[in-house]
C-alpha positions in Angstrom: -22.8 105.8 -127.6 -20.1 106.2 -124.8 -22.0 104.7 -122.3 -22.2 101.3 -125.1 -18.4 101.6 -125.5 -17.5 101.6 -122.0 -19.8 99.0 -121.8 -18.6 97.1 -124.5 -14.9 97.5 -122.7 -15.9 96.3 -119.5 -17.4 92.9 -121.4 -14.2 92.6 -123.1 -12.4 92.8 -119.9 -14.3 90.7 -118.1 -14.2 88.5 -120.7 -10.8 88.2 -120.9 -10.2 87.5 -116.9 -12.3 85.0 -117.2 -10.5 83.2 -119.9 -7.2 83.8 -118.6 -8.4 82.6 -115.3 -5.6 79.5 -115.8 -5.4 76.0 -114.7 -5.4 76.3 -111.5 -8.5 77.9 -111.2 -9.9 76.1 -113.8 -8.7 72.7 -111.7 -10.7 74.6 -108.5 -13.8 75.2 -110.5 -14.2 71.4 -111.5 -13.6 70.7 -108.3 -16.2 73.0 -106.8 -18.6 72.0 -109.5 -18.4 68.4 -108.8 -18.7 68.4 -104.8 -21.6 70.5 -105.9 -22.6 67.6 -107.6 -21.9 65.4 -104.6 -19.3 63.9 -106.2 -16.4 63.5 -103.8 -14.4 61.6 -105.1 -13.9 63.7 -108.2 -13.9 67.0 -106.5 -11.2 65.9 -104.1 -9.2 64.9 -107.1 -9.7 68.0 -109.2 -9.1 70.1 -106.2 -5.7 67.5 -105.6 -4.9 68.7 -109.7 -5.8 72.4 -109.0 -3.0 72.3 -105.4 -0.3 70.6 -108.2 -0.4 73.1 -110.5 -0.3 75.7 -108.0 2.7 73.8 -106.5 4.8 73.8 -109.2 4.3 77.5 -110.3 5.1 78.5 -106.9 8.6 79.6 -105.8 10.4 77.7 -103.2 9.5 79.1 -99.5 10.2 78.0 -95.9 7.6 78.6 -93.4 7.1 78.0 -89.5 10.9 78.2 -89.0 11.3 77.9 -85.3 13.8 77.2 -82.5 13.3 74.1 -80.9 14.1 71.2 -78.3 12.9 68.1 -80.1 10.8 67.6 -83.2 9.5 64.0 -84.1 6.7 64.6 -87.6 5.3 67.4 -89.2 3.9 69.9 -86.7 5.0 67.9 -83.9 7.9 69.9 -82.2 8.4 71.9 -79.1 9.4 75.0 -79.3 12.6 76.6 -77.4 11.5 78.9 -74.7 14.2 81.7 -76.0 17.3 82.0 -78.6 19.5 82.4 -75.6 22.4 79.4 -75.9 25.2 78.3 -74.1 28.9 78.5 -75.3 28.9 75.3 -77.2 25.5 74.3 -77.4 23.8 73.2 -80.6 20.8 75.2 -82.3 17.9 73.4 -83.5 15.8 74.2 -86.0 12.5 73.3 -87.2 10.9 74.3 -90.7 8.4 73.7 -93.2 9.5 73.9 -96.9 7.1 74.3 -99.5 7.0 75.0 -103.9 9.9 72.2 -104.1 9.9 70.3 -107.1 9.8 65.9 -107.4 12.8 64.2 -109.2 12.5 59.9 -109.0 14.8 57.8 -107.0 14.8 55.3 -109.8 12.7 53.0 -107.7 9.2 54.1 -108.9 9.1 56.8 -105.9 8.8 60.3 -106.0 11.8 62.2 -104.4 12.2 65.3 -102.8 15.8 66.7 -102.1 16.5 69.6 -100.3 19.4 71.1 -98.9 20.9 74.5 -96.7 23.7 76.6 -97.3 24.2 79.3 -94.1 26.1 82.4 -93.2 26.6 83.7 -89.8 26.1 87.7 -89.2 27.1 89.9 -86.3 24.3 92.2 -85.0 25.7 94.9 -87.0 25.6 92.5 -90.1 29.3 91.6 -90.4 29.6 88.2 -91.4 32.0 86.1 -90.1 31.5 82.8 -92.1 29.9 80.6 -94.8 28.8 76.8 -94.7 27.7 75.3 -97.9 25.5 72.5 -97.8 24.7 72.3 -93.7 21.9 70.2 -94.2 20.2 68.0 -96.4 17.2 66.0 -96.5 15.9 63.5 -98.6 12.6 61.5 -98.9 11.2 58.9 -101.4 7.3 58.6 -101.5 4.7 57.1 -103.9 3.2 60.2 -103.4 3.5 64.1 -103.5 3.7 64.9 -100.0 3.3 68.4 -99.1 3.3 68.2 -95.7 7.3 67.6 -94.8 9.5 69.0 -92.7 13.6 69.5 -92.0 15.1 69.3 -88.6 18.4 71.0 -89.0 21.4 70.9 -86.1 23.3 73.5 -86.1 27.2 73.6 -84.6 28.2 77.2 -83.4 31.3 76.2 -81.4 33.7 79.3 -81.4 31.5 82.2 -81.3 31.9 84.1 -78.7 29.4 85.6 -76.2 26.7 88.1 -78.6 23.7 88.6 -81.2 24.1 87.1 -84.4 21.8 86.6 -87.5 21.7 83.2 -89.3 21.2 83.6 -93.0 20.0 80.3 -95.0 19.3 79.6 -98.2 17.3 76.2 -99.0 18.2 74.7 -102.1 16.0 72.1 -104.4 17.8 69.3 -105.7 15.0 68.9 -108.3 14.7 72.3 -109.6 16.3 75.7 -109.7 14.3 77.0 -106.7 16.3 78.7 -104.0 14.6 80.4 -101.2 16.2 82.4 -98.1 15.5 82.6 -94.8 17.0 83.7 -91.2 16.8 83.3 -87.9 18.6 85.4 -84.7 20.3 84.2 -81.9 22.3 85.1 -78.6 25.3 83.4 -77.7 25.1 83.7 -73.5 28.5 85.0 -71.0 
C-alpha cells in the first residue's frame, strides 16, 4: 500500500509539471511537433510564438557590453584593446539589450525605446556623480527585432588620472523594466 501511494504521488506530480509546463513550452512543443512533421513553415512560427512569450516574461538585461572603437550593426564592432583613456577622451560602448517591451510609433510600426541613466564610482566606490538619461535609442520596425544594439558615447572630461566604475541602468520606454549594468575604466597620467 505505500509503495501504491508514493506511486500515486509521483503520477500526481508528474502530472502536474506537465500541465503547468506553460505557454512557452507548450509554443516549443508545437513547434517541435510540426518540424517533426516536416512542416517548416509552421514550426518556425510556433517556435517564433514560443521566443515571444518568453520575451515578454523576461526581465530587461544587457548583454555583450564591451569597450570599443567603432561599431556599425549588431555584432559588428571592434573591440578596445584596454579601458586605459586619455584625459579627455570619450568611452565607447557597445551592448546588446534584450526582455524590452514594443510600444507603436503611431505609424503602424513597432517601437522600441530605450534609454541610460549612469553614475560614476571611485575604485573604493565613492561616487562622484549622476547623469540621467545619457543615452537613448529609438527604433521603429514592422517587426519584433531582437537582435539590436546601443552604441553609447560617453563624456568623462574632468576626472582626473585613476580607476573608476561606471554604473548604468537601461531604462524601457515601453514597460517598467529597468536593468543595471557596469563597466570599469582607468583614466591615464
Amino acid at each position: 500500500m505505500k509503495l501504491f501511494a508514493i506511486a500515486l504521488a509521483a503520477l500526481a506530480l508528474t502530472t502536474a509539471t506537465a500541465a503547468s509546463a506553460g505557454e512557452i513550452a507548450d509554443k516549443a512543443a508545437e513547434a517541435e511537433k510540426a518540424l517533426q512533421s516536416n512542416d517548416a513553415v509552421t514550426a518556425l512560427t510556433k517556435f517564433r510564438d514560443a521566443e515571444e512569450a518568453l520575451w515578454k516574461a523576461m526581465p530587461l538585461a544587457v548583454l555583450n557590453v564591451k569597450q570599443i572603437t567603432s561599431a556599425s550593426g549588431f555584432g559588428v564592432y571592434s573591440e578596445r584593446p584596454n579601458h586605459i583613456y586619455k584625459p579627455g577622451e570619450e568611452i565607447v560602448l557597445y551592448m546588446e539589450p534584450v526582455g524590452y517591451g514594443y510600444g507603436s510609433d503611431g505609424l503602424g510600426n513597432n517601437q522600441i525605446a530605450l534609454y541610460v541613466d549612469l553614475t560614476v564610482l571611485t575604485q573604493s566606490g565613492e561616487k562622484l556623480g549622476s547623469f540621467e538619461k545619457l543615452g537613448r535609442v529609438q527604433l521603429a520596425s514592422r517587426s519584433h527585432n531582437r537582435e539590436m544594439f546601443f552604441k553609447l558615447n560617453v563624456s568623462v572630461n574632468g576626472l582626473p588620472p585613476g580607476k573608476y566604475r561606471a554604473d548604468f541602468l537601461m531604462h524601457d520606454e515601453n514597460s517598467p523594466k529597468t536593468a543595471p549594468f557596469s563597466t570599469d575604466f582607468e583614466i591615464a597620467q
